[in-house]
SEZA-199639 format. One record per residue (C-alpha): residue in one letter; x, y, z. Coordinates in steps of 0.001 Angstrom, whole numbers, plus 524288, in hexadecimal, padded with zeros to 5 digits. Example, Ala and Ser with C-alpha at 12.3 -4.5 7.8 and 13.67 -1.06 7.14 Angstrom:
residues 2
A8300C7EE6C81E78S835667FBDC81BE4
This chain:
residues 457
X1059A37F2729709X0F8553857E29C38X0FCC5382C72AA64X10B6A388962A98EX1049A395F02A48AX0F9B4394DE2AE99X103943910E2BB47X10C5D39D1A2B4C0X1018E3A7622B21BX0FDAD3A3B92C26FX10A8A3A6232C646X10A613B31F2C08EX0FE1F3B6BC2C5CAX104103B2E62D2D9X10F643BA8A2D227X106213C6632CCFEX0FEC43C5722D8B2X10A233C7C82E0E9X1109C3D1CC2D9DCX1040D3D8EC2DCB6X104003D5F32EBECX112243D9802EB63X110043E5102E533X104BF3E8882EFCAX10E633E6722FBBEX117FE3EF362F615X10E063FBAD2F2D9X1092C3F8EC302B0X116F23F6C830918X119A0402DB3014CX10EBC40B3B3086AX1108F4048E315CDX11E71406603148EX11CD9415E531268X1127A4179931B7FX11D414114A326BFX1268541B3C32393X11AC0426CA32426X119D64210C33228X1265541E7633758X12A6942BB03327EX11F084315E33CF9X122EA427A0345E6X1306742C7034549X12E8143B0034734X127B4436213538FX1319242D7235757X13A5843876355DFX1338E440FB35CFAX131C5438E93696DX141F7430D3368ECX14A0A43C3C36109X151E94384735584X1596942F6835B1FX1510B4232835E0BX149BA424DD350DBX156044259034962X154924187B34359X1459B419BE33FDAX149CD4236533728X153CB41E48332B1X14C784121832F41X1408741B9132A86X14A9B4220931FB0X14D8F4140131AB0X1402541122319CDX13D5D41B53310BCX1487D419E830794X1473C40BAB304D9X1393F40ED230395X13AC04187A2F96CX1413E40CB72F256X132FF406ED2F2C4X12BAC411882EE7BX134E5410BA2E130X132B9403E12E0F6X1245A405E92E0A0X123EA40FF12D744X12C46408092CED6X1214B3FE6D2CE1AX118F6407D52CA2DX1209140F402BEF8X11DBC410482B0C4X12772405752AE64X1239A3F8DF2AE71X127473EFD42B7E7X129873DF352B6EDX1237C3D7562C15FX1302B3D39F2C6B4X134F93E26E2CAF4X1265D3E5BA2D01FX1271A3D81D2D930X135BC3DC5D2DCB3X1319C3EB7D2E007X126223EA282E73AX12D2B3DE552EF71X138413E8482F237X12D4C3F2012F5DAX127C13E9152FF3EX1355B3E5A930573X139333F4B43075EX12C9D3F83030D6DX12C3A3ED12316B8X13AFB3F14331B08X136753FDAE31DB9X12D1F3FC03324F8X1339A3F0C332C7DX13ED33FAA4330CEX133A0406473358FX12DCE3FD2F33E3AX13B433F84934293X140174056734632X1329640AD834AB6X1310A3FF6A35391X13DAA402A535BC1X13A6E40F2D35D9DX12BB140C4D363BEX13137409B637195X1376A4155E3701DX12CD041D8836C8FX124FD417E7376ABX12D9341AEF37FC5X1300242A0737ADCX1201042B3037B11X11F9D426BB38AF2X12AD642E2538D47X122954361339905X11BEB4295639DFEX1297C4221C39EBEX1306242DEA3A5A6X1278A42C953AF61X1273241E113B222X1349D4212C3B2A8X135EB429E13BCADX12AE8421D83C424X13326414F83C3D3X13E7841BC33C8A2X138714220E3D45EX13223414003D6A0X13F9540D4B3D628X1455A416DF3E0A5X13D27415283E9B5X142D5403C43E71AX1521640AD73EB95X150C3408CD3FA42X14D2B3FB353F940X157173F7AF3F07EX1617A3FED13F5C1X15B503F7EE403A7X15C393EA933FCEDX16A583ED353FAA8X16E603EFA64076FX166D53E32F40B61X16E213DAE540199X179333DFCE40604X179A83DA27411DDX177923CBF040CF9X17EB73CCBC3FFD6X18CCB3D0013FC40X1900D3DB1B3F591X195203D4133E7FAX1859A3CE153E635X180343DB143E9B5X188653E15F3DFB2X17F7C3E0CC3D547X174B53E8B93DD71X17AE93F11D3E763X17A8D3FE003DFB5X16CC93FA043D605X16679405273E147X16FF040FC03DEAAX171C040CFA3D0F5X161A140CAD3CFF3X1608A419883D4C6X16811420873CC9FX16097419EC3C0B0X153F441DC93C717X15A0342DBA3C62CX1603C42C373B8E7X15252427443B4CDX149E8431563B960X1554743B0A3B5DFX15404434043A757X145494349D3A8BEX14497445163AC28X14F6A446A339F44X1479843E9239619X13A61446B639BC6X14172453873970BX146F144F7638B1BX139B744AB8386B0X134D8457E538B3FX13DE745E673833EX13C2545714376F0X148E94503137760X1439D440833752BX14F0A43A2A37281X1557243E8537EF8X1481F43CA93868BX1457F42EDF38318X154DE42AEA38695X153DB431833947DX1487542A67395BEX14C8741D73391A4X157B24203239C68X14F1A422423A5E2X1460C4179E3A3C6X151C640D193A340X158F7413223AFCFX14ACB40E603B629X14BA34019C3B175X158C53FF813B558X1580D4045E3C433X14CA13FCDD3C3C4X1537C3EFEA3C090X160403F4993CABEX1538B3F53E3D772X14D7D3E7DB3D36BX15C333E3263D17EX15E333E3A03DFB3X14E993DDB23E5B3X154713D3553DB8DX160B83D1DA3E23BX15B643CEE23EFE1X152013C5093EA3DX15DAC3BE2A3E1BBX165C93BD453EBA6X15D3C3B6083F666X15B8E3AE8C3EB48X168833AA533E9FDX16B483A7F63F715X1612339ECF3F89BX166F4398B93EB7FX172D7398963F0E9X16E6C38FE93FD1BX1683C386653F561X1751B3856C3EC86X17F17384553F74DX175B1379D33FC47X174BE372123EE8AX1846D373EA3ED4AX1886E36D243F9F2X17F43362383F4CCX185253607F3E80CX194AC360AF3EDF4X18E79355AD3F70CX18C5D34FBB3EA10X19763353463E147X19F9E34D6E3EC45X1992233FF63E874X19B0A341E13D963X1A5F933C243CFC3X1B04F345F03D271X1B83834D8E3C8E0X1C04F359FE3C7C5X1B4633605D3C34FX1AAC835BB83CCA8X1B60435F683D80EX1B79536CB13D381X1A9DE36F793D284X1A8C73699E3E213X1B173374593E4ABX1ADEE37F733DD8AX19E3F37D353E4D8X1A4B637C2C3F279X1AC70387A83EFE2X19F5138FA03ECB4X1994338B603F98FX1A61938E1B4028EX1A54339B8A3FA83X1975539E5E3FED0X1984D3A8B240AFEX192773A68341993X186B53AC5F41E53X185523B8D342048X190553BC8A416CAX18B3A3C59F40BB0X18B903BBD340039X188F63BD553F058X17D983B27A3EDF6X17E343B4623DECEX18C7C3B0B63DEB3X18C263A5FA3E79FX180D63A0113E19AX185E63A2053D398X192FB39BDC3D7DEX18DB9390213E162X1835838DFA3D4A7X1908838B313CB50X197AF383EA3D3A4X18B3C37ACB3D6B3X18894378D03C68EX195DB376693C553X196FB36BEE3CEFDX189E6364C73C93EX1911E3665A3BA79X19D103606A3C0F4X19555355BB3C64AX18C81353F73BAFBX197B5351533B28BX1A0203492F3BB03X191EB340B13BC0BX192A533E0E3AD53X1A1B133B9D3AE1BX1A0BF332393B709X1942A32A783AFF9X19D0C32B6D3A32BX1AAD8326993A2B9X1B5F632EA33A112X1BF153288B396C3X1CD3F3250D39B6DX1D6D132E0C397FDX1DE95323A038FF6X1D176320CE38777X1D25932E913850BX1E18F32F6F382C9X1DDA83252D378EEX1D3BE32B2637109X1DCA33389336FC0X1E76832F8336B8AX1DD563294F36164X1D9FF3360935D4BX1E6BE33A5F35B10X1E8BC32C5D353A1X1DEE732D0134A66X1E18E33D2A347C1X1EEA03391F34509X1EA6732DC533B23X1DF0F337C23328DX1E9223417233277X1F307338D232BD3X1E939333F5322ABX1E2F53416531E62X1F144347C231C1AX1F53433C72314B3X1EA1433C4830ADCX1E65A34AEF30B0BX1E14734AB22FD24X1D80833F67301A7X1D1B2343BD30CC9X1C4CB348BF30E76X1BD9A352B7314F2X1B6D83488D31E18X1C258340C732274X1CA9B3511032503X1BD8E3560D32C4FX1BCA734AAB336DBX1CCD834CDF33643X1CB8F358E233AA5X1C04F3584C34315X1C8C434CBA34B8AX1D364355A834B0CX1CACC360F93527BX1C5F43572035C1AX1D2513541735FBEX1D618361EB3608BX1CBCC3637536917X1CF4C35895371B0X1DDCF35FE337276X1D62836AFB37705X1CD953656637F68X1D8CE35E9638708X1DE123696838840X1EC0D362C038372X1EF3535A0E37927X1E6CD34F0E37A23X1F11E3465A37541X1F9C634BC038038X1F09F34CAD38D07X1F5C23421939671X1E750343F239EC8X1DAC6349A939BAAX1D157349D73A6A3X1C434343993A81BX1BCF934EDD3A3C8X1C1EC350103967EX1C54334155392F6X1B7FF33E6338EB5X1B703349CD3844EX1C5CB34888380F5X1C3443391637D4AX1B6D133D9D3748CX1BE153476C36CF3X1CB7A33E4036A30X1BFE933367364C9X1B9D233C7B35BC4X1C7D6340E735770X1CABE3345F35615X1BE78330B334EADX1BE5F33CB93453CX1CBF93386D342ADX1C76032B4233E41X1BBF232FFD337EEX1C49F339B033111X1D02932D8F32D26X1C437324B432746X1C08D330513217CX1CCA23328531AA1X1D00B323D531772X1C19E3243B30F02X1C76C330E43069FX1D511329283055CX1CC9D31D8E301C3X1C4D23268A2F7BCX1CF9A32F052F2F0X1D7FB322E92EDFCX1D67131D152DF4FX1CD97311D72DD5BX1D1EF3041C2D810X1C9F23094F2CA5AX1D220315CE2CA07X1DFDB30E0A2C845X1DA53309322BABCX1D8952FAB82B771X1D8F62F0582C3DCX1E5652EAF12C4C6X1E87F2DC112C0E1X1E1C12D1852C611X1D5C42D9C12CC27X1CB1B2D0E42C6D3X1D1692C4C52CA0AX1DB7A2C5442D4FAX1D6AF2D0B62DED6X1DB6B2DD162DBDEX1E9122DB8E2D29CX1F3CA2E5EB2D43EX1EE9D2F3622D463X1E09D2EE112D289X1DA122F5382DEBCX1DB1A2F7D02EBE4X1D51D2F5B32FA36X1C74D2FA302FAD3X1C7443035D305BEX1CF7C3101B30805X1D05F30B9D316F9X1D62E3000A312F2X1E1D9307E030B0DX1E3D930F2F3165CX1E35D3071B320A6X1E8B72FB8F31A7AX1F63A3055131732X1F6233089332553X1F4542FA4132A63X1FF702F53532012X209862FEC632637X2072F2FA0833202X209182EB7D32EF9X214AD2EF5032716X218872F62F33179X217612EA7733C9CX21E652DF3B32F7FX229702E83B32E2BX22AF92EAA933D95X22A5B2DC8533D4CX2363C2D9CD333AFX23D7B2E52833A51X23DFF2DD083463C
């Protein structure tokens, strides 16, 4: 009895002691929490004063939030406090709701004040960025000659369709390089004037017109480089393609294999004489697709030929199998609906998809096509033999729930005469084995069947 009261009086000191650090965190996230907002609300009027309304809008938005749910703390606190006494339970539960508002609050000032620090920056070296400005755009005229030069070059050697994507990048550089130091001499006012908001967005214009004309002049030294680099690509290609028709001549043929042959000689009879302006990026693009498709092609008819392709009556027989055994689990599951279980109906109707899917993979009724070519027998004889077995999985399935479903020898009452002595008497018991009932019905109508066939003749 000593030790229950001694393990409960340390548990209470236990819980003591952290009701008293609790109570800590909550009075100093409550005086780091107003302290943020003290600063944020300077850091706002600044913000303000260098981006205008507009950017800041959501700082103070978030900053008004702050302070209401944290007016909800401050009550919290003083309710803590009060004359009225207060249970251990609603002190833990305050001060942990104390600690949970300040940390939101403060989570969601740094949030907002974070996004606006580039922009801040940015407002602050507004004069130092208006002139690197203006400095990079008087560095990338002086680049318009030679790229306008390079142009004429390539135009010589290359046809106009691959220089289509570079052509104008001089013409349409210049004019970014004016709208950016226009952009730059507007956001210089504005700022002079007092008007941030509209300075800091001319500025940001100007700053990304550089940066684009920038990437339109190295777009076209790029060009020149790319496309020697293609053409000497492209030789190596043409060279590797005549090669590989030598080959794919030698190779188990198929329709595949033949079309691909043709589709690569049609890309080198399309490739243009010398001296004829030519597009390297297309020819190489379409000489690269019609060389991958001929090593697929080959590839494939490869592991055709190393892996026999069933006959087409093997698979003729397996859809008709299919079909066969579908026919037989269907006929069993509709006639004992009340008896059939959830296994033997789900491999039912998972044969029933599979065959579906053969339909659709044929393309026809499987049970109608009169050929199905090479490529497809293999699959097509896979999915009719999982039909089929589902549908034999599913007919066992159901024969054991017959089986199951069906009264015991026990559940007729007493065993019927003659049980102990001489076998089972009339009405004593039955065949052990629900297969057996239902197989042994099917395999008597048949031999009825053939005696009476018999007498008939």
């Amino acid at each position: 009895m000593a030790g229950f009261w001694g393990r409960r009086k340390r548990e209470q000191e236990e819980l003591n002691t952290q009701d008293a650090d609790l109570a800590r965190r909550a009075q100093q996230a409550l005086v780091a929490a107003d302290e943020r907002i003290r600063l944020t609300t300077d850091e706002l009027a600044f913000a303000d004063a260098e981006l205008g309304a507009g950017p800041t809008a959501e700082l103070r938005e978030a900053l008004a939030s702050v302070r209401t749910h944290l007016q909800e703390a401050f009550h919290l606190h003083q309710l803590n406090h009060d004359e009225i006494p207060d249970t251990p339970e609603e002190l833990r539960t305050r001060n942990a709701r104390i600690v949970q508002l300040c940390e939101w609050a403060e989570e969601l000032l740094d949030d907002r004040t974070e996004a606006l620090a580039g922009p801040i920056e940015r407002a602050r070296r507004a004069p130092e960025i208006i002139e690197k400005v203006r400095a990079d755009a008087a560095r990338h005229r002086l680049r318009l000659p030679d790229a306008r030069a390079t142009v004429d070059r390539l135009a010589v050697r290359y046809s106009g369709h691959a220089l289509a994507q570079i052509d104008a990048n001089p013409a349409e550089a210049e004019q970014l390089l004016g709208f950016a130091e226009h952009s730059a001499g507007v956001a210089e006012r504005r700022r002079e004037a007092g008007q941030r908001e509209q300075a800091n967005m001319a500025l940001e214009a100007s700053t990304e017109s550089v940066r684009r004309a920038e990437t339109l002049l190295d777009a076209v030294e790029t060009f020149e480089v790319e496309a020697l680099r293609a053409e000497s690509t492209l030789a190596a290609i043409v060279e590797d393609s005549r090669g590989d028709l030598v080959v794919a001549l030698k190779e188990p043929h198929s329709p595949t294999v033949q079309a691909a042959i043709e589709e690569l000689q049609a890309a080198l009879a399309a490739l243009p004489a010398a001296g004829v302006n030519t597009d390297p990026f297309e020819q190489l693009t379409r000489l690269r697709e019609a060389n991958a498709g001929l090593d697929a092609a080959i590839a494939a008819a490869r592991e055709r030929a190393a892996r026999p392709i069933p006959p087409l009556e093997h698979v003729r027989h397996a859809i008709d199998d299919a079909d066969r055994q579908l026919a037989v689990s269907r006929d069993v599951i509709a006639g004992h609906r009340g008896w059939i279980g959830a296994d033997a109906r789900t491999r039912f109707a998972e044969a029933e998809r599979v065959r579906l899917d053969l339909d659709r993979y044929l393309g026809a009724s499987a049970a109608a096509v009169t050929a199905i070519d090479e490529d497809h027998r293999e699959q097509a004889f896979a999915m009719a033999r999982r039909a089929a077995f589902l549908a034999s999985e599913a007919l066992q399935l159901a024969q054991r729930d017959i089986d199951a479903a069906r009264p015991q020898p026990e559940q007729w009452g007493a065993p019927g005469y003659g049980q102990q002595g001489y076998g089972q008497g009339w009405g004593g018991g039955r065949r052990s084995g629900g297969g057996g009932d239902l197989m042994g019905g099917i395999l008597g109508g048949l031999v009825i069947g053939s005696i009476l066939d018999g007498f008939i003749d």
